[in-house]
C-alpha positions as CSV (number, residue, x, y, z in Angstrom):
1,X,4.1,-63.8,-79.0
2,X,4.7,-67.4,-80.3
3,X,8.2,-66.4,-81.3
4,X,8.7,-65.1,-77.5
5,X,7.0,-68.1,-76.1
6,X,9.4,-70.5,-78.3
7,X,12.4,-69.0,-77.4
8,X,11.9,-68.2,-73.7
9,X,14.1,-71.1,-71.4
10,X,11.3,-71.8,-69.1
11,X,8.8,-72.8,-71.8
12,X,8.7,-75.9,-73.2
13,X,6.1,-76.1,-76.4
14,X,4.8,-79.5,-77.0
15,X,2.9,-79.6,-80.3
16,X,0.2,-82.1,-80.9
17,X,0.4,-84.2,-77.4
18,X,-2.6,-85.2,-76.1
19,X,-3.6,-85.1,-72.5
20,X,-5.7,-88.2,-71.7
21,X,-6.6,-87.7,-68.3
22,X,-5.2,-85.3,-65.3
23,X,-4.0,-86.6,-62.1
24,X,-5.6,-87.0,-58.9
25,X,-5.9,-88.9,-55.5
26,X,-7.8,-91.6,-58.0
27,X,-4.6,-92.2,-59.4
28,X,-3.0,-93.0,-56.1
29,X,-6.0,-95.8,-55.7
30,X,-8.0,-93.6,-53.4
31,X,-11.4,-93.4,-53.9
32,X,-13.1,-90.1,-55.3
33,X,-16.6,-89.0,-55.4
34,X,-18.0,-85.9,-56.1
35,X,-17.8,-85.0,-52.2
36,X,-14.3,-85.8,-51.6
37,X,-13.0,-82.9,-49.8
38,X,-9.5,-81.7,-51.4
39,X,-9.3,-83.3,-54.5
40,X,-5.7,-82.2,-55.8
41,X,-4.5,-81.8,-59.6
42,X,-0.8,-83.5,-59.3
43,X,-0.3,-83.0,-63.0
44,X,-1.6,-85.0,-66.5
45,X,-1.2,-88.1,-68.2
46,X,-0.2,-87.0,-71.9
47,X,-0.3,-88.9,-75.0
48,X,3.2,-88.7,-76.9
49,X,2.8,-88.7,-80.8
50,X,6.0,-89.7,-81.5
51,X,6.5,-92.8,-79.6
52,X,2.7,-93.5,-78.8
53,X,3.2,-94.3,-75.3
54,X,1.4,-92.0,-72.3
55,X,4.1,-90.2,-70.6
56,X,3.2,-88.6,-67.1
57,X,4.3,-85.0,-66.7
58,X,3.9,-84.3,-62.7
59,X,3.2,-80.5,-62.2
60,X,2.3,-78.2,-59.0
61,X,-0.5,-76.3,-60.7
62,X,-2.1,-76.8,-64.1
63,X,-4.4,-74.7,-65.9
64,X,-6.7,-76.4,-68.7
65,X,-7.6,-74.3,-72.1
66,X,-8.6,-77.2,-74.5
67,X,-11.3,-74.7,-76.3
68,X,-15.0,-75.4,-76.7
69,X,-16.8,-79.0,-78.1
70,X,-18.6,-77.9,-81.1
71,X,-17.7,-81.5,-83.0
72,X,-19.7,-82.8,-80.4
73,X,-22.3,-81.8,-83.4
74,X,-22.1,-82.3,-86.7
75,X,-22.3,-79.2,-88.2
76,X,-19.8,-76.9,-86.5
77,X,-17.6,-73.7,-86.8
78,X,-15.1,-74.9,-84.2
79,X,-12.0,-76.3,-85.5
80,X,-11.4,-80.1,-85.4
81,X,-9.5,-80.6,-82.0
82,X,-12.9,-78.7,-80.1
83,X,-14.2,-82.0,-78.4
84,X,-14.6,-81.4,-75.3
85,X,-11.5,-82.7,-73.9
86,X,-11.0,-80.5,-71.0
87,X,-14.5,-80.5,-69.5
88,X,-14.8,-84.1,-69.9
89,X,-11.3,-84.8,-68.1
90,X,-12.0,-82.4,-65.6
91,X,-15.9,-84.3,-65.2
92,X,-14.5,-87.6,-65.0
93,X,-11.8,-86.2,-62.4
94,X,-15.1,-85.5,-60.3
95,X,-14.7,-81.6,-60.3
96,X,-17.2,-79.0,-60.7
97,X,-18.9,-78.2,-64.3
98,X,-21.8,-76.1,-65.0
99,X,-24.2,-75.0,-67.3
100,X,-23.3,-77.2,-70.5
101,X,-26.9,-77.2,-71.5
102,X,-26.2,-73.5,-72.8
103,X,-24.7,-74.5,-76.6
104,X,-24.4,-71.0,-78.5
105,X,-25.2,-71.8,-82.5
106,X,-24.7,-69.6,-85.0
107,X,-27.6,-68.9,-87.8
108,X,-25.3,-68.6,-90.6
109,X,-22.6,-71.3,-91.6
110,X,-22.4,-71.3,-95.2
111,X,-23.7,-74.8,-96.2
112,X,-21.6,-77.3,-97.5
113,X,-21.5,-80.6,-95.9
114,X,-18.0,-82.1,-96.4
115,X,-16.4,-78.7,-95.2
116,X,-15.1,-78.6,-91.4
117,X,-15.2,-76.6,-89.5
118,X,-18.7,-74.6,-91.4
119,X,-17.1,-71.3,-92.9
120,X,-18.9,-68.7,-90.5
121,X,-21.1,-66.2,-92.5
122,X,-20.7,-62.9,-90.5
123,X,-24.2,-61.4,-88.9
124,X,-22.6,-58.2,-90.1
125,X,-23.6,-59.2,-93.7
126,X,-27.1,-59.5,-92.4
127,X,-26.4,-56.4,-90.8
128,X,-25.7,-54.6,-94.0
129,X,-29.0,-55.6,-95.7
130,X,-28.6,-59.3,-96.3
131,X,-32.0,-61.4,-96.3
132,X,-32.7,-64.6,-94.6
133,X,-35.0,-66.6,-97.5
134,X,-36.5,-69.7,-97.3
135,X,-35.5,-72.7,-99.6
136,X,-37.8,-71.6,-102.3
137,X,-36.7,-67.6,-102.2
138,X,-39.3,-66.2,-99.8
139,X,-38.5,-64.0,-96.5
140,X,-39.5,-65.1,-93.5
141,X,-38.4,-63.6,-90.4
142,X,-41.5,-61.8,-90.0
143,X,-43.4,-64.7,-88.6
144,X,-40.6,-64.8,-85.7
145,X,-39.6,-61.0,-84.5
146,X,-39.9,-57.7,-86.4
147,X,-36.5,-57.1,-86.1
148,X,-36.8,-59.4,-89.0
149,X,-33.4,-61.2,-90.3
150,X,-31.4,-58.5,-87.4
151,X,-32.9,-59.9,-84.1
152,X,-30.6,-61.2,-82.1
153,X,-28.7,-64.9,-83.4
154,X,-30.7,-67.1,-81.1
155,X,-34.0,-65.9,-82.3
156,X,-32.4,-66.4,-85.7
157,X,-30.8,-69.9,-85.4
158,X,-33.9,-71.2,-84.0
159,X,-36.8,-69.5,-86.9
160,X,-33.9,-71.3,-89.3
161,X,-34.4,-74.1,-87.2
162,X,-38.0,-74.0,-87.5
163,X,-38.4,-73.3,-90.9
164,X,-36.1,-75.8,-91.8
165,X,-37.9,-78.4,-90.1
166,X,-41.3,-77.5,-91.7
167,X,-40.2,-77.6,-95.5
168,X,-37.6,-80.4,-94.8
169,X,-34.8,-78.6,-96.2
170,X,-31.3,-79.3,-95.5
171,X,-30.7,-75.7,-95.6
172,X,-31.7,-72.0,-96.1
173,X,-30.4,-68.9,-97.9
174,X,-29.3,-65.5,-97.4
175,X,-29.8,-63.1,-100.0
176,X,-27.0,-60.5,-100.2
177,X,-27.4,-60.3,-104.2
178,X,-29.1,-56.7,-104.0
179,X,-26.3,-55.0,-102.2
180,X,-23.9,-55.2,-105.1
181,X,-20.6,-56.7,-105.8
182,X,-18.7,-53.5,-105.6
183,X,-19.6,-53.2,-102.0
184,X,-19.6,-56.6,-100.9
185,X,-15.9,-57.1,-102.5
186,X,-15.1,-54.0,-100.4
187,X,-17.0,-54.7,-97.1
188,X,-16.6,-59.0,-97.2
189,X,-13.8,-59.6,-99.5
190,X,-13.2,-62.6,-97.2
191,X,-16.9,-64.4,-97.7
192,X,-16.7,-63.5,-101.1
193,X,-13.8,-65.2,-102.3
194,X,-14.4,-68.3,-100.0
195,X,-17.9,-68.8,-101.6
196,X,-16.6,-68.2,-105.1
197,X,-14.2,-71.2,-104.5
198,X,-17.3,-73.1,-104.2
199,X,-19.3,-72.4,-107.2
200,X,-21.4,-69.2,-105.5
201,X,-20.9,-66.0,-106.5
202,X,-22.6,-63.8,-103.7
203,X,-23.3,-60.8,-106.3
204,X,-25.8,-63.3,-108.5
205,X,-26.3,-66.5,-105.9
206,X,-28.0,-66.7,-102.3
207,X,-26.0,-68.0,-99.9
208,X,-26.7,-71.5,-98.5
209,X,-26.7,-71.2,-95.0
210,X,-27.2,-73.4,-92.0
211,X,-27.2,-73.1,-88.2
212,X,-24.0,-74.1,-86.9
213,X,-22.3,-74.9,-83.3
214,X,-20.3,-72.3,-82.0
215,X,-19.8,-71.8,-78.1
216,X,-20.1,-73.4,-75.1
217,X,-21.3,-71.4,-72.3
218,X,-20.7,-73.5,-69.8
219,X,-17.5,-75.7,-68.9
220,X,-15.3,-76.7,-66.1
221,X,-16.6,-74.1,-63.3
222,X,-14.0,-71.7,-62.4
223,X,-14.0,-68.4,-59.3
224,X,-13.0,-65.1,-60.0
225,X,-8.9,-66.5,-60.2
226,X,-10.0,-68.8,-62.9
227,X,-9.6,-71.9,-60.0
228,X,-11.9,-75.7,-59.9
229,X,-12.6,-76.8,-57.0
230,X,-9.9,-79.4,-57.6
231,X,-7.0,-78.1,-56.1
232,X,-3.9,-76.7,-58.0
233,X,-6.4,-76.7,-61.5
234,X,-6.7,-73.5,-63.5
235,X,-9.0,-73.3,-66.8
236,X,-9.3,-70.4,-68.9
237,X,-10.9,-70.1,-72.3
238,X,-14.2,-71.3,-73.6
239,X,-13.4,-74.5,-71.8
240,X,-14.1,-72.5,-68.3
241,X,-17.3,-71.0,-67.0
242,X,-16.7,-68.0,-65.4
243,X,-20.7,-67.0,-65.3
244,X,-19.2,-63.8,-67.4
245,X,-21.7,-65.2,-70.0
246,X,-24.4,-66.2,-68.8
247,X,-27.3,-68.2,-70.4
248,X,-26.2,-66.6,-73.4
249,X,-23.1,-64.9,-74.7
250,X,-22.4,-61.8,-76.3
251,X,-20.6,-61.5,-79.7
252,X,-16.9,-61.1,-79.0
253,X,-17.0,-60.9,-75.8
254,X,-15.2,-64.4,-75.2
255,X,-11.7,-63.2,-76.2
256,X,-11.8,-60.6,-73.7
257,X,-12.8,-63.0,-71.2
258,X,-10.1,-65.1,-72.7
259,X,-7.4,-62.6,-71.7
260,X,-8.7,-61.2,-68.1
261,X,-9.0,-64.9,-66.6
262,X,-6.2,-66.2,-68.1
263,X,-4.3,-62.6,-66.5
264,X,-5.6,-63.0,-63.0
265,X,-5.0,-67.1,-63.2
266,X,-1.2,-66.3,-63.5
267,X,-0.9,-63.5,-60.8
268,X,-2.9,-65.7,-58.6
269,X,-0.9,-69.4,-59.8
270,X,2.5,-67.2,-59.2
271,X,1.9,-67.0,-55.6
272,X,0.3,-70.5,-54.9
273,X,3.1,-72.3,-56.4
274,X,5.0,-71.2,-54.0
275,X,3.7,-73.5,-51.1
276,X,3.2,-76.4,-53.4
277,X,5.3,-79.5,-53.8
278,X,5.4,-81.8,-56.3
279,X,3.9,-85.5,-55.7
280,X,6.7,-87.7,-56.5
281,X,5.0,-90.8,-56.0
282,X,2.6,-90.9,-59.2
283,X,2.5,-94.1,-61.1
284,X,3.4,-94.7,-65.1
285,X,0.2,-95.4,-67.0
286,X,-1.2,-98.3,-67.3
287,X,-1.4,-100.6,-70.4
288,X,-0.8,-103.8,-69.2
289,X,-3.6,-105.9,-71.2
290,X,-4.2,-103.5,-74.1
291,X,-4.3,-104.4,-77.7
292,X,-3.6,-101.8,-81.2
293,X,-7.3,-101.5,-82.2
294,X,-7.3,-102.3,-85.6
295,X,-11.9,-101.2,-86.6
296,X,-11.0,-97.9,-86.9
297,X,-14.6,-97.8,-88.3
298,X,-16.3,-98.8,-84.0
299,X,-14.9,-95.3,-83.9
300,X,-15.4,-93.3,-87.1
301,X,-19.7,-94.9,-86.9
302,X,-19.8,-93.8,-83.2
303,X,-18.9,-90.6,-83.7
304,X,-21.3,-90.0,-86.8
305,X,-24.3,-91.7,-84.7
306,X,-23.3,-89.3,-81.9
307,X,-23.8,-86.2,-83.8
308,X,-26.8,-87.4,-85.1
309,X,-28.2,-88.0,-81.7
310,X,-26.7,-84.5,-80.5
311,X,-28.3,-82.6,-83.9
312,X,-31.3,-84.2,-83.5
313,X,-32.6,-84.2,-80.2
314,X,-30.5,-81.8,-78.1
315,X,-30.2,-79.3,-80.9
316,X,-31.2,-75.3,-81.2
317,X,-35.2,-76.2,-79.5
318,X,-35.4,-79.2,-77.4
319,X,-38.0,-80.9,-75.3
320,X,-37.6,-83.8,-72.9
321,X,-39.1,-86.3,-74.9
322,X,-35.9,-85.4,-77.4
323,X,-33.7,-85.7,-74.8
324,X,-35.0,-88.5,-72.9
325,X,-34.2,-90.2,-76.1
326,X,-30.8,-88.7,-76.7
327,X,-29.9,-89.9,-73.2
328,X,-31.1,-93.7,-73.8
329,X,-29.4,-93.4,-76.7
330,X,-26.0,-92.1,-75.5
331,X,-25.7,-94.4,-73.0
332,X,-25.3,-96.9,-75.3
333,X,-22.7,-95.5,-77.3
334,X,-21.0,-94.6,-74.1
335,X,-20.8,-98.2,-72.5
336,X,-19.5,-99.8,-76.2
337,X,-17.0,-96.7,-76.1
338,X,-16.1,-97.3,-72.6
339,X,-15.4,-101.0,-73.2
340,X,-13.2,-100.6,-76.3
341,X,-11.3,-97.8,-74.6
342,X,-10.4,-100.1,-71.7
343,X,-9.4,-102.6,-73.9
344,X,-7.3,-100.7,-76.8
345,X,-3.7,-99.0,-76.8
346,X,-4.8,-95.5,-76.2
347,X,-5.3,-93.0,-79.2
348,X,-5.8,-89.4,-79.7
349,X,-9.0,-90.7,-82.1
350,X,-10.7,-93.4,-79.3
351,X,-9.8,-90.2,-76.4
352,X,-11.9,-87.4,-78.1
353,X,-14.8,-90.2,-78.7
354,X,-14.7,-91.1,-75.5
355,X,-14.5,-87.1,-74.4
356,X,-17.3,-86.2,-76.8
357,X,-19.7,-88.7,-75.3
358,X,-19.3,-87.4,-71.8
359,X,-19.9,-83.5,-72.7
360,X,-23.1,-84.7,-74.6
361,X,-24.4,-86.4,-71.8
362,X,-23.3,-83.4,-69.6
363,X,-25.4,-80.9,-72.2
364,X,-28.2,-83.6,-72.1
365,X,-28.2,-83.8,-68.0
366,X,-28.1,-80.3,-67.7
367,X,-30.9,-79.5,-70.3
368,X,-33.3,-82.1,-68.6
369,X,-32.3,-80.8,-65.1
370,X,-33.4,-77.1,-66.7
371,X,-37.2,-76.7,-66.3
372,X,-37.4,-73.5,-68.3
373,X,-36.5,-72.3,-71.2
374,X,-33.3,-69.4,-70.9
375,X,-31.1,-68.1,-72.9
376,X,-29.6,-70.8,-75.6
377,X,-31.6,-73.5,-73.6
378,X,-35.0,-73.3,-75.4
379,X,-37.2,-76.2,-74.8
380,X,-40.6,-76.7,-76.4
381,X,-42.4,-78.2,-72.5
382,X,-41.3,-75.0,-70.7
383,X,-42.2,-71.5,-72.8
384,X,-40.3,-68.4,-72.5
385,X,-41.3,-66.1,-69.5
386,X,-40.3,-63.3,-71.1
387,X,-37.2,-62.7,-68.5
């Protein structure tokens, strides 16, 4: 399929260009608040690596599929470029997002702190006999559902998250060392060998493992035809919510989401473009009073305090006195973010910052505006209801 796409005439691949913002009426120096009637997508504002300037790319429709934010966290499987771009674009554009309080974690990232993304330790290693332990070697799953170390992966991430919190442990283990290395090298070749390359061989070690980011549930909101409420703006992908998952997503279930939305957003988008016309009269970025930022480090800190903020208050159980304090917190880093972003030449590096911020605070927002706990949302003030 990449081969077809590359060689097709009416596809032009642009590899490692960063959108920065997409177009709108607020571009044109109109005024847009959430209630503006017929906000319209006129295309994006795109970073170009290889002269570093923001070019402007005018389109009739656009369709968004920037993935999930899981480096809005620390400890993540996502890859590097999930930040949230797309949702927080789409935010900032004033169009509809929903349900970001919903943050999927998996139980079982194999612990090791300066790998990214967290190598993903399948539940179907659990699911052929593997045992969640505690840091000192005991089981402990009982205490939290008698499906034991098979209930369901948020049950799982949060008695990880509990137990790890008691004892003060950086991490847990799973103990696959009583199924054998004959069938573990035939059933998980692939965990196997990646644990071996870091000093743990599964057949005579536990596994190290540690609750990990892993979907979002929410995103930019999106109808049956994968359309915002902006006009002319299309997002498939994690970085959609289609309501498909709910408060809490099935296991492999997202790729097939992938593929249906995307499907119906390109019948539908073949037939709207054909009343559309392109806006001409968009105007060239901006940079007039912008200087190369030079403290790479105002970037590099506010990122690490943001994911310590994110995985430590609006993590796998919450409460609002967590987030309360998240949010005072944010909004710091958010108005010393905003103020160097308005100031510096624009960078793929100060852009996902900036982007990151805004889907924490959207996550935040959304969990505090929740007044239960459901699905992924679990907070510690509002008790399961048992629906």
């Amino acid at each position: 399929m990449t081969e077809q796409i590359r060689e097709h005439p009416n596809i032009t691949v642009l590899e490692n260009y960063f959108t920065i913002e997409i177009i709108t009426e607020h571009h044109l120096g109109i005024n847009v608040t959430k209630r503006s009637q017929n906000i319209t997508c006129f295309g994006a504002y795109v970073l170009n690596p290889e002269t570093g300037k923001v070019d402007t790319y005018i389109s009739r429709i656009t369709l968004i599929a920037t993935g999930g934010s899981g480096n809005v966290y620390g400890v993540t499987t996502n890859p590097e470029v999930a930040t949230g771009d797309g949702v927080a674009m789409v935010y900032r554009a004033k169009g509809a997002v929903e349900n970001m309080e919903f943050v999927q974690f998996h139980p079982t990232a194999f612990f090791y702190p300066t790998e990214k993304p967290a190598f993903l330790i399948t539940e179907a290693l659990r699911g052929a006999g593997a045992v969640l332990k505690t840091y000192d070697g005991k089981e402990f799953m009982h205490r939290y559902d008698q499906r034991l170390s098979l209930a369901p992966r948020d049950i799982v991430a949060r008695a990880i998250d509990s137990e790890m919190k008691i004892s003060g442990a950086d991490h847990l283990y799973l103990d696959a060392r009583h199924l054998g290395k004959k069938k573990l090298l035939e059933h998980f070749p692939t965990i196997f060998a990646h644990c071996l390359s870091k000093g743990i061989d599964i057949s005579r070690d536990m596994i190290p493992v540690v609750p990990a980011a892993h979907y979002q549930c929410g995103g930019i909101k999106v109808d049956e035809f994968g359309r915002n409420n902006i006009k002319n703006l299309y997002a498939t992908g994690e970085v959609s919510c289609t309501g498909l998952h709910g408060a809490n997503r099935l296991a492999s279930n997202s790729l097939l989401e992938a593929a249906v939305f995307s499907h119906r957003a390109a019948m539908d988008s073949i037939e709207a473009v054909k009343t559309i016309e392109y806006n001409n009269d968009i105007p060239v970025w901006d940079a007039e009073g912008t200087v190369l930022n030079e403290e790479m480090v105002l970037i590099t800190q506010t990122r690490k305090e943001l994911n310590s903020i994110m995985g430590s208050y609006v993590g796998i159980v919450r409460s609002d006195l967590r987030l309360n304090r998240a949010l005072v917190r944010l909004k710091i880093l958010f108005e010393e973010t905003e103020d160097l972003y308005r100031k510096s030449v624009v960078t793929k590096e100060i852009c996902e910052l900036r982007n990151m911020i805004s889907v924490g605070y959207l996550i935040i927002k959304m969990a505090l505006e929740r007044k239960e706990s459901r699905g992924l949302h679990y907070s510690l003030d509002y008790p399961p209801r048992g629906n």
